[in-house]
KOLTINU-480080 format. One record per residue (C-alpha): residue number from 0; residue in three letters; x, y, z. Coordinates in nm, 3 decimals. Each point is the difference from the previous one (the first is absolute). Example, Ala and Ser with C-alpha at 12.3 -4.5 7.8 and 13.67 -1.06 7.14 Angstrom:
+-----+-----+---------+---------+---------+
!   k !   r !    east !   north !      up !
+-----+-----+---------+---------+---------+
!   0 ! Ala !   1.230 !  -0.450 !   0.780 !
!   1 ! Ser !   0.137 !   0.344 !  -0.066 !
+-----+-----+---------+---------+---------+
***
This chain:
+-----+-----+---------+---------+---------+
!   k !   r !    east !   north !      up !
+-----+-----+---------+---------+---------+
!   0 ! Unk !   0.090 !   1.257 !  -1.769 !
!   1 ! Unk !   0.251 !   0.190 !   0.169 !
!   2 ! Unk !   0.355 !   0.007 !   0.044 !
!   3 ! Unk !   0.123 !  -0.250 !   0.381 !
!   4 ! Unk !   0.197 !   0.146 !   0.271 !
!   5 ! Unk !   0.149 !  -0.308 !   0.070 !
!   6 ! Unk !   0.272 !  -0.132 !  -0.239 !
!   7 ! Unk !   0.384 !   0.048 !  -0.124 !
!   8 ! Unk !   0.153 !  -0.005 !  -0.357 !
!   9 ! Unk !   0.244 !  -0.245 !  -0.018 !
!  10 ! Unk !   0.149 !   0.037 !  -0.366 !
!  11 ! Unk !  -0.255 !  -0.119 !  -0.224 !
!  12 ! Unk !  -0.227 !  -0.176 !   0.245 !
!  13 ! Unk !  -0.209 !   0.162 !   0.312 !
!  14 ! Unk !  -0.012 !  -0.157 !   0.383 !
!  15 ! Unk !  -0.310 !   0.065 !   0.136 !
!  16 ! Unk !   0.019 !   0.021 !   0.397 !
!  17 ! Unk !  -0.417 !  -0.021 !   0.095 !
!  18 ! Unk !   0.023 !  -0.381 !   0.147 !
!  19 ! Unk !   0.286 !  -0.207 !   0.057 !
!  20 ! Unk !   0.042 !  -0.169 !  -0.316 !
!  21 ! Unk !   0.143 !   0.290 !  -0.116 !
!  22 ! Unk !  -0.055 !  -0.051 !  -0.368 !
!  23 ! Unk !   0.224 !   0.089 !  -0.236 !
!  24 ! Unk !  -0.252 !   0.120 !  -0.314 !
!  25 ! Unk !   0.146 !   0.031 !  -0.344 !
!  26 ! Unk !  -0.130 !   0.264 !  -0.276 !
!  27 ! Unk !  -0.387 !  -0.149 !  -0.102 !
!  28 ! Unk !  -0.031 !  -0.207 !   0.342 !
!  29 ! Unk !  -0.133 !  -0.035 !   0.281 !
!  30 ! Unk !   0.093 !  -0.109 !   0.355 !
!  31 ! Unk !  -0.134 !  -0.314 !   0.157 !
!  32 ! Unk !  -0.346 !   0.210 !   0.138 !
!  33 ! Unk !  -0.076 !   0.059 !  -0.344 !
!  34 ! Unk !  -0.082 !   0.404 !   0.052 !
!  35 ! Unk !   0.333 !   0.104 !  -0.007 !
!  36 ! Unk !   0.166 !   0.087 !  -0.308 !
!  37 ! Unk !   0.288 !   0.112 !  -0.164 !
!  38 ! Unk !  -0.058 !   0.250 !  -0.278 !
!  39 ! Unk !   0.287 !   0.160 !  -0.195 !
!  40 ! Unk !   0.231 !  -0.087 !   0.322 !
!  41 ! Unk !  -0.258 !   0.162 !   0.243 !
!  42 ! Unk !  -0.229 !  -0.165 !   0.249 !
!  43 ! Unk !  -0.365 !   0.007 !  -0.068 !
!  44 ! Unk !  -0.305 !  -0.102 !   0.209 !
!  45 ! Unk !  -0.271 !  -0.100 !  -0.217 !
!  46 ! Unk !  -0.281 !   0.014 !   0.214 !
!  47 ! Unk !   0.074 !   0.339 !   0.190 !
!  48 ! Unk !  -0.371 !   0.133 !   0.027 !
!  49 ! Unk !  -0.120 !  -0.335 !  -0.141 !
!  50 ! Unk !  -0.237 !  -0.165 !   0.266 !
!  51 ! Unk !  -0.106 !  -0.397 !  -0.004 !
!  52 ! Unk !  -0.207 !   0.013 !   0.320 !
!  53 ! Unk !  -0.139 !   0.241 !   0.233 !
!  54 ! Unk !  -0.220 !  -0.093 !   0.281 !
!  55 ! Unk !  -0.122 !   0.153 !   0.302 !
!  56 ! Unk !   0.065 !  -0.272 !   0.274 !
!  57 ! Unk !  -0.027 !  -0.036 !   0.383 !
!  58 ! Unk !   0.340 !   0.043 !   0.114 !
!  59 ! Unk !  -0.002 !  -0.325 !   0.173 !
!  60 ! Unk !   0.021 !  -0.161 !  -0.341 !
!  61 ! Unk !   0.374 !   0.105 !  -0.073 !
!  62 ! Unk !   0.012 !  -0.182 !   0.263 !
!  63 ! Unk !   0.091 !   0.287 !   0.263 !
!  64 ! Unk !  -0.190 !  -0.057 !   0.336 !
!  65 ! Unk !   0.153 !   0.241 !   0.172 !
!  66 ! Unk !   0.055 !   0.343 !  -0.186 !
!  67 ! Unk !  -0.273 !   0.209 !  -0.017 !
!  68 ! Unk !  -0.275 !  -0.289 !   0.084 !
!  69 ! Unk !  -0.377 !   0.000 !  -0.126 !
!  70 ! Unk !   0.107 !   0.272 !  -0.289 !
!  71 ! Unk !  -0.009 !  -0.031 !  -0.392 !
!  72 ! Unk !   0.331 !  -0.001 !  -0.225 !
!  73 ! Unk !   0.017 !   0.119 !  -0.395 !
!  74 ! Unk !   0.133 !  -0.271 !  -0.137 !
!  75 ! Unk !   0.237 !  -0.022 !  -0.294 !
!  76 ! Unk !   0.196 !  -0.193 !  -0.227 !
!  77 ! Unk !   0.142 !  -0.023 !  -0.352 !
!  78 ! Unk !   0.090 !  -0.318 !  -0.210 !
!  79 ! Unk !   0.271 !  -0.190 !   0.021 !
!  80 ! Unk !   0.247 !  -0.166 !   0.300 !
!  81 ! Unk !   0.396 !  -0.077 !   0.050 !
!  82 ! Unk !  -0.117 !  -0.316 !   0.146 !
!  83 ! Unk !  -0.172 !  -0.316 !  -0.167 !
!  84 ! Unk !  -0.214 !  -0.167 !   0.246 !
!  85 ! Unk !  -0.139 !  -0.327 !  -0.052 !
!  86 ! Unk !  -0.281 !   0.105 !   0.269 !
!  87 ! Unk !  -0.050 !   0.320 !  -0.118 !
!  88 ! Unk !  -0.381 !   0.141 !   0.077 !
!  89 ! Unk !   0.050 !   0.306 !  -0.247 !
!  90 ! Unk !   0.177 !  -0.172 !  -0.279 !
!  91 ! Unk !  -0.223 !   0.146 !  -0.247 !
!  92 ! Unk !   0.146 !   0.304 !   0.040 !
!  93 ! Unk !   0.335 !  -0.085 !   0.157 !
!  94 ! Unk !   0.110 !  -0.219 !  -0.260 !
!  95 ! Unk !   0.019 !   0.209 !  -0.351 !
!  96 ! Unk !   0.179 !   0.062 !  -0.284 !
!  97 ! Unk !   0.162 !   0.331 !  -0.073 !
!  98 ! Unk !  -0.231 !  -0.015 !  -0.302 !
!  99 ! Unk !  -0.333 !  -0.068 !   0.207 !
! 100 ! Unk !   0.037 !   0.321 !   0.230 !
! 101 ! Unk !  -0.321 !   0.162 !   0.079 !
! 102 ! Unk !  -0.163 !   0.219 !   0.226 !
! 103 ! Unk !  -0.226 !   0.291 !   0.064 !
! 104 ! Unk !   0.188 !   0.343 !  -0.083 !
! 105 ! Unk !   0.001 !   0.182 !   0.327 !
! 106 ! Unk !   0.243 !   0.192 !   0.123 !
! 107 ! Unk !   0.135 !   0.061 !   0.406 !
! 108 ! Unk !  -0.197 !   0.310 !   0.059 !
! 109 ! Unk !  -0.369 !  -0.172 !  -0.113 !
! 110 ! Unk !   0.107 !  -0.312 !   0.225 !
! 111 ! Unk !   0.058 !   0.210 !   0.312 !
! 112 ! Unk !  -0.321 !   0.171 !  -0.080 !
! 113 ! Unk !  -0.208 !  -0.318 !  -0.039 !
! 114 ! Unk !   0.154 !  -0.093 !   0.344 !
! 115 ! Unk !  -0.167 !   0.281 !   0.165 !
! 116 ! Unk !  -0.304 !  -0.005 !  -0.180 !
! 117 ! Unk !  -0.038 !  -0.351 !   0.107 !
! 118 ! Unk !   0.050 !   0.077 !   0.362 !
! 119 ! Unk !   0.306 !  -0.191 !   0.034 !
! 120 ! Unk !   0.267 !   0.041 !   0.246 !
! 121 ! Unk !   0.237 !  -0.118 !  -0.189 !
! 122 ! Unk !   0.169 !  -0.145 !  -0.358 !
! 123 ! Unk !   0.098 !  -0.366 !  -0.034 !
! 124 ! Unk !   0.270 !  -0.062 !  -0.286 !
! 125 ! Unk !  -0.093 !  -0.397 !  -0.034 !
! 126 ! Unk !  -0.148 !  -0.296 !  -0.229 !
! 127 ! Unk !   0.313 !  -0.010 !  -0.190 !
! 128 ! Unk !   0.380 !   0.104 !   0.120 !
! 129 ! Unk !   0.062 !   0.366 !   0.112 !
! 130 ! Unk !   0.342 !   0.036 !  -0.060 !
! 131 ! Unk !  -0.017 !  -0.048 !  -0.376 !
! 132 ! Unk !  -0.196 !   0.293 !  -0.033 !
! 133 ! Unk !   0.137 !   0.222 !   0.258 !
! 134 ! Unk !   0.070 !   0.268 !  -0.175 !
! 135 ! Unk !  -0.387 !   0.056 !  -0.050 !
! 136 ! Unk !  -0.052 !  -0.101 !   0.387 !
! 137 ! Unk !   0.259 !   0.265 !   0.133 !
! 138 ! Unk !  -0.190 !   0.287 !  -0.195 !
! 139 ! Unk !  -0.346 !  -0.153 !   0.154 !
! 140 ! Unk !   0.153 !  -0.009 !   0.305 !
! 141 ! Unk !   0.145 !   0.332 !   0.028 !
! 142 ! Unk !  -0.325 !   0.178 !  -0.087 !
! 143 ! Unk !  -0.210 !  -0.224 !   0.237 !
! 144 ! Unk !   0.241 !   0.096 !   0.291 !
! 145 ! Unk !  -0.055 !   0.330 !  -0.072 !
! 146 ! Unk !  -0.422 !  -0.050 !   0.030 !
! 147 ! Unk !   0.049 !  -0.208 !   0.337 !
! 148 ! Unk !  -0.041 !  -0.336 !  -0.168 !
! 149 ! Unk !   0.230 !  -0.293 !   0.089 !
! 150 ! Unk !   0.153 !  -0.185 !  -0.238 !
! 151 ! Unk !   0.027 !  -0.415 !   0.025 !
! 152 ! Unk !   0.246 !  -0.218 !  -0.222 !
! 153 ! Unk !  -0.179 !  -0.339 !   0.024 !
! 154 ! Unk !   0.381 !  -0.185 !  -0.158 !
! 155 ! Unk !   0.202 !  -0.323 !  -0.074 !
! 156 ! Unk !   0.270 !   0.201 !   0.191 !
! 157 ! Unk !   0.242 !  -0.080 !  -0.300 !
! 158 ! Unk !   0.136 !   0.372 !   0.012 !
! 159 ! Unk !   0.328 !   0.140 !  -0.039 !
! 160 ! Unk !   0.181 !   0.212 !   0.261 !
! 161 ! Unk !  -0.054 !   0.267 !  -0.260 !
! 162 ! Unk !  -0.361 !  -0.041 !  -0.055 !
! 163 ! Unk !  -0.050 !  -0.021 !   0.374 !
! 164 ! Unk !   0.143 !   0.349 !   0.064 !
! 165 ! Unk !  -0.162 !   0.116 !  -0.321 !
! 166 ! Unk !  -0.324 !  -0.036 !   0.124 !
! 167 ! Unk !  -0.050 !  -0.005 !   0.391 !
! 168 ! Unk !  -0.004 !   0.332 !   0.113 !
! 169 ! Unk !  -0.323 !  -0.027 !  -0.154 !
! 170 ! Unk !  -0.161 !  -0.321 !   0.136 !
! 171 ! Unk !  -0.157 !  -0.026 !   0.309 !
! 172 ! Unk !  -0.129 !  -0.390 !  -0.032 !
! 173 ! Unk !   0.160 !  -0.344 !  -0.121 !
! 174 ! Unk !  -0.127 !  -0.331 !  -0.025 !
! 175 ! Unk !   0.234 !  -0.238 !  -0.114 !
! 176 ! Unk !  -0.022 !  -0.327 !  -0.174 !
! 177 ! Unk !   0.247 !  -0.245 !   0.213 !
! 178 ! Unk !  -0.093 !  -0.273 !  -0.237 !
! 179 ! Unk !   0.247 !  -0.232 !   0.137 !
! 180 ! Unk !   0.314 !  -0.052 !   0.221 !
! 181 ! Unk !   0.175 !  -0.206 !  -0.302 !
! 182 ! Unk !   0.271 !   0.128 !  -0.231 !
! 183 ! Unk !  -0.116 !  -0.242 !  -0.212 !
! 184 ! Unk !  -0.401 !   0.026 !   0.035 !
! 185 ! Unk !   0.071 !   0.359 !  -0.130 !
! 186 ! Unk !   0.235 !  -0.090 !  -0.308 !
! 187 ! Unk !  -0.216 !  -0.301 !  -0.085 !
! 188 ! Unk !  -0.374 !   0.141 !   0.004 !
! 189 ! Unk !   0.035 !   0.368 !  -0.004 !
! 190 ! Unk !   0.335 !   0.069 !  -0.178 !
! 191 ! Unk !   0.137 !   0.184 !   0.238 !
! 192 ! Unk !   0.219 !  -0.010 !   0.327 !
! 193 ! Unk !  -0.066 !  -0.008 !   0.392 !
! 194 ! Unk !   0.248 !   0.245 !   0.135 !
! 195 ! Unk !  -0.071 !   0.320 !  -0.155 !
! 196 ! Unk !  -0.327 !  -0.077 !   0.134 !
! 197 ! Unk !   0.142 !  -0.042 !   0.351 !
! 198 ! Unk !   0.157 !   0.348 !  -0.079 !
! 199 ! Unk !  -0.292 !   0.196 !  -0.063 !
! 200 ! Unk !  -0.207 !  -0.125 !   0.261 !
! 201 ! Unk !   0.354 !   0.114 !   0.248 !
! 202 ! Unk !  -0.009 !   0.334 !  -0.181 !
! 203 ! Unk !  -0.383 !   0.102 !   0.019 !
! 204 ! Unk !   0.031 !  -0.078 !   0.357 !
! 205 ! Unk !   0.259 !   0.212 !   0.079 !
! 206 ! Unk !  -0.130 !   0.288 !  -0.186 !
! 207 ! Unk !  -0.291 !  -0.008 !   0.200 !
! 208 ! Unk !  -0.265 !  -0.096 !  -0.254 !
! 209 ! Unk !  -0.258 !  -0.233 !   0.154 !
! 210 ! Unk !   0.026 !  -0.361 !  -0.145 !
! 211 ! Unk !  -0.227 !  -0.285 !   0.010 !
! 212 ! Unk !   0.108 !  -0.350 !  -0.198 !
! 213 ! Unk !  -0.186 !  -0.238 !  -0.197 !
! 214 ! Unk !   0.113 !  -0.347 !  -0.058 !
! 215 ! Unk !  -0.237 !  -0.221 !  -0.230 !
! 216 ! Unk !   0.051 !  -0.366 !   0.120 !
! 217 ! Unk !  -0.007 !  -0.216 !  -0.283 !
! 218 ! Unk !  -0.065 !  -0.421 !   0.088 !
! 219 ! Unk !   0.333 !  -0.154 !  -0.117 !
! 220 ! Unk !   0.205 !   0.292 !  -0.025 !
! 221 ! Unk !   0.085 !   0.216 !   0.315 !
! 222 ! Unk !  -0.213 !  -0.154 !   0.233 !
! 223 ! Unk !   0.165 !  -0.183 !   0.204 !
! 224 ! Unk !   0.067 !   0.092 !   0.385 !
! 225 ! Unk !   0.346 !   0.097 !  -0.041 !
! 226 ! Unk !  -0.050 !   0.222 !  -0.284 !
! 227 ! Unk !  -0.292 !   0.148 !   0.255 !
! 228 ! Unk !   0.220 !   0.051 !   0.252 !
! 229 ! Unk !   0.299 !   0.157 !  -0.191 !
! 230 ! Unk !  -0.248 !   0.272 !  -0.178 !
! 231 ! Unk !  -0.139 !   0.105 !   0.380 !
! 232 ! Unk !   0.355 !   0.011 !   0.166 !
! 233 ! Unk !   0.096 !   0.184 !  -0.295 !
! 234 ! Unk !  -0.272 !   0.260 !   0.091 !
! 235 ! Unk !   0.092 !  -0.044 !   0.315 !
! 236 ! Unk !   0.308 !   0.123 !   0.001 !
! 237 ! Unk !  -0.066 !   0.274 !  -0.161 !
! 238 ! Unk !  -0.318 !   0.106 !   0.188 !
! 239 ! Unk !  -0.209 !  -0.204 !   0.235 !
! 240 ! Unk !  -0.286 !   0.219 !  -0.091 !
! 241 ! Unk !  -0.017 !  -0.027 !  -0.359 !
! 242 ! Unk !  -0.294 !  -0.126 !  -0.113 !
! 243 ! Unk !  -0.018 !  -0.367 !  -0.182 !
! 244 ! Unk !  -0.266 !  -0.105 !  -0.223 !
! 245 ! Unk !  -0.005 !  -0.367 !  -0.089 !
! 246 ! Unk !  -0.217 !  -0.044 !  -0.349 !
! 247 ! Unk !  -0.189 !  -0.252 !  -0.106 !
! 248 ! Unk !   0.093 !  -0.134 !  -0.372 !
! 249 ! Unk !  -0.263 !  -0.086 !  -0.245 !
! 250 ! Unk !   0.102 !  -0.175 !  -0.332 !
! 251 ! Unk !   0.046 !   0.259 !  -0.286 !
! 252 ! Unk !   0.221 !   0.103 !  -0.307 !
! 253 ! Unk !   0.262 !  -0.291 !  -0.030 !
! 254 ! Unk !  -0.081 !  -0.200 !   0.355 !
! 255 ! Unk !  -0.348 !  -0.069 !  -0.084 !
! 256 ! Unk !   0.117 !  -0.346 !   0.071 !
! 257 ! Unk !   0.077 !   0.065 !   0.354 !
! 258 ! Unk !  -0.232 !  -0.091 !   0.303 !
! 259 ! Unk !  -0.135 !   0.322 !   0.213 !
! 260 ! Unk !   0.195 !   0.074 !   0.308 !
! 261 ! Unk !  -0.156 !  -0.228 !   0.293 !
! 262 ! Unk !  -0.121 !   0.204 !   0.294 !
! 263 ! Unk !   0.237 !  -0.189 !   0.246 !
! 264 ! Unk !   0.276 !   0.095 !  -0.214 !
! 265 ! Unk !  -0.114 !   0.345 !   0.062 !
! 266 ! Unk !  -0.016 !  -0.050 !   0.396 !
! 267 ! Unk !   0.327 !  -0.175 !   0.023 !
! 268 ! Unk !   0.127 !   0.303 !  -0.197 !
! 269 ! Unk !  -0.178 !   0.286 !   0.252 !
! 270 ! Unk !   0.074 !  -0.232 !   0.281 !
! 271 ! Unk !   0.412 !   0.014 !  -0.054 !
! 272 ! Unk !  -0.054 !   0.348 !  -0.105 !
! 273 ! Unk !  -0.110 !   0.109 !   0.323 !
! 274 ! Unk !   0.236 !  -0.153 !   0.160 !
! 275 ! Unk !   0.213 !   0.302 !  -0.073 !
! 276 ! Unk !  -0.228 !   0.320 !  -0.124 !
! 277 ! Unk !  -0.263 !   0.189 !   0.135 !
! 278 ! Unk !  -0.233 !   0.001 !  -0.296 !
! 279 ! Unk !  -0.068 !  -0.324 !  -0.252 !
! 280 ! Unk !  -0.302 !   0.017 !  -0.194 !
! 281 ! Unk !  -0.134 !  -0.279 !  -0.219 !
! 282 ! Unk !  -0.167 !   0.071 !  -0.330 !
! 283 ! Unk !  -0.178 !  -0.112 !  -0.289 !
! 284 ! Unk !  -0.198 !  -0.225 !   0.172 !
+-----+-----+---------+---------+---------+
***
């Protein structure tokens, strides 16, 4: 546990500025991610040092196909999520209580070393959502630099102006979950909102980081050819050559009701997406 960076007293309650909900946490509780708590009117993060997952995975699996291709990432992530995804592949560990945290006790120094023992070129802060814990991914981060390893938010892009700055001098990678181009898609299935989205991916872009963006196509929800064709003119118009990955969904969590993304749904989607950027990769099939 250690003490956040990111937050304000405001008289008896705390605002917490890592995503754009922008909590406000009273005394015993905790934001919306769960992680985040406010003890004796301070900001805590439970699971500094506290590690769900860690994997060594091809760096094609973030998915980034273009940053450092054919190499191995450290990959890392701690419980818990500002979102609530009905589709949600990691929602074992996404999707906790403050009361269920857990993780393996390691602390920024041992991760960077494990990265190098492992051979990898870089560290991936993934499975769950970055931003809650970044705090613990800035002092990662800031040690990697320092040993020549890139760092690599894999995000839900649902940061804060201040969270951005906060952390980007230090990252050198972004994949970002576009998970929709609906206001309402967002709000409804992930409890959350489109535009700060929109932001981020507009920010990391002109800070120079190299970006990549995921969109999981979902049969009945934002797959239809307009939706398509907003999400790559979005892209677009922010970079022709940013890469697109369309992904395939498989039922899981709370759609395990839903039918798996047909393949032509996947080709209409890559065909309108090349229509206006350089790079559209399918996946998950």
């Amino acid at each position: 546990m250690k003490e956040c960076d990111l937050y304000k007293k405001e008289k008896d309650r705390i605002r917490c500025f890592a995503c754009s909900h922008k909590c406000f946490i009273s005394k015993g509780k905790t934001g919306i991610c769960g992680v985040r708590k406010n003890i004796g009117n301070k900001l805590y993060l439970l699971v500094y040092g506290k590690v769900a997952s860690m994997n060594i995975d091809p760096i094609e699996k973030k998915p980034l196909y273009h940053f450092l291709p054919g190499t191995f990432s450290f990959s890392i992530g701690t419980v818990g999520c500002n979102f609530r995804c009905g589709f949600c592949q990691n929602f074992e560990i996404s999707q906790i209580k403050e009361r269920q945290i857990f993780g393996k006790d390691i602390s920024p120094e041992e991760i960077v070393q494990k990265a190098i023992k492992s051979k990898c070129k870089s560290i991936s802060y993934t499975y769950t959502e970055p931003a809650i814990f970044i705090e613990f991914v800035k002092d990662i981060a800031k040690l990697a630099k320092k040993k020549k390893l890139k760092n690599i938010l894999v995000t839900n892009g649902f940061f804060t102006k201040e969270s951005f700055d906060y952390i980007t001098d230090y990252v050198d990678a972004m994949n970002i979950d576009l998970k929709s181009f609906s206001d309402e898609f967002y709000r409804k299935i992930c409890g959350g909102r489109l535009e700060p989205v929109l932001e981020t991916i507009k920010r990391a872009h002109k800070k120079g980081i190299h970006l990549e963006i995921t969109t999981l196509v979902i049969p009945g929800e934002n797959d239809s050819e307009k939706e398509f064709e907003q999400i790559a003119k979005f892209i677009s118009s922010v970079d022709k050559n940013i890469p697109w990955h369309i992904s395939r969904f498989f039922p899981i969590y709370k759609m395990q009701n839903r039918d798996v993304t047909p393949l032509l749904t996947l080709k209409i989607a890559e065909k309108i997406g090349k229509k206006y950027l350089k790079y559209v990769h399918v996946g998950n099939i």
